[in-house]
Residue, then its C-alpha position, 0 to 999 in steps of 0.5 A: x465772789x464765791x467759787x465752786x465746782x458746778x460740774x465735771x464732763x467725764x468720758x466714760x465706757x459705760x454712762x449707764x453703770x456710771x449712772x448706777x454708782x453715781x446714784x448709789x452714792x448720792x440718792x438725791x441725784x437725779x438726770x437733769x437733762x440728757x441727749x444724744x451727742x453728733x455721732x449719735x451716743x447718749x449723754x447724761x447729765x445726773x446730779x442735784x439742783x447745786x452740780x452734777x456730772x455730766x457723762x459721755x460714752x467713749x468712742x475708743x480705748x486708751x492705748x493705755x489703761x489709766x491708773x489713779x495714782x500712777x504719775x502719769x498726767x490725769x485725774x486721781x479722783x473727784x472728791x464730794x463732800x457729804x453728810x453722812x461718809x458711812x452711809x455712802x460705804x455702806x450703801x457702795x459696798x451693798x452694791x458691790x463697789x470696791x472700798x479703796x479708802x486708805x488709812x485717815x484718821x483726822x478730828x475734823x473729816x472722815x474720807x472714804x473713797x471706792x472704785x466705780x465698774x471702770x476702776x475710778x476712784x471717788x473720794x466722799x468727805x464728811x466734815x465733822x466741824x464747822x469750823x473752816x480752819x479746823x477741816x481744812x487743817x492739814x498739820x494734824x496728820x490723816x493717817 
């Protein structure tokens, strides 16, 4: 058996601009399904025919903002892995996103990663070898 990631639930501030940066990112996303949840608020699925993410509006603040990175328990970012890496900055910077990619350089994979409205950050890899060892090749350094 095969293992892969089908889908992520996010609780987000704003499922609309989330679907925005989603779909920027990945024009062949789509809403694969959507409704209203018990206290009456929009959900949406939005993805492809292999995974998606599936959004929820928030119904309260944290007592305190997230923050990638931060060493406190959470998610960092969510990597997907794409054809093209430049052309998901490209794309994301002409919408007005933030590039939050950090210095990589590595034979094998190109990684960017930019922030969503809600300072999210996303991590998009290109894979430049078919080779599995070579991608998944962590002594070459990536910075």
């Amino acid at each position: 058996m095969s293992t892969r990631l089908e889908h992520a639930n996010l609780v987000v501030r704003d499922v609309e601009e989330t679907l925005r940066f989603l779909q920027t990112a990945f024009p062949d996303f789509r809403i694969r399904g959507e409704g209203t949840t018990l206290q009456g608020a929009r959900w949406v699925h939005v993805g492809n025919d292999e995974a998606y993410v599936a959004l929820q509006p928030a119904s309260e603040e944290p007592a305190e903002p997230w923050v990638p990175y931060g060493g406190r328990p959470g998610t960092n970012h969510l990597g997907f892995e794409v054809d093209d890496a430049e052309a998901v900055r490209t794309r994301l910077a002409a919408a007005g996103y933030q590039d939050s990619t950090v210095p990589n350089a590595h034979p094998h994979r190109k990684r960017v990663y930019f922030h969503d409205a809600e300072g999210n950050d996303w991590e998009f890899v290109e894979y430049l070898s078919d080779d599995r060892a070579r991608r998944n090749d962590y002594e070459i350094a990536d910075l």
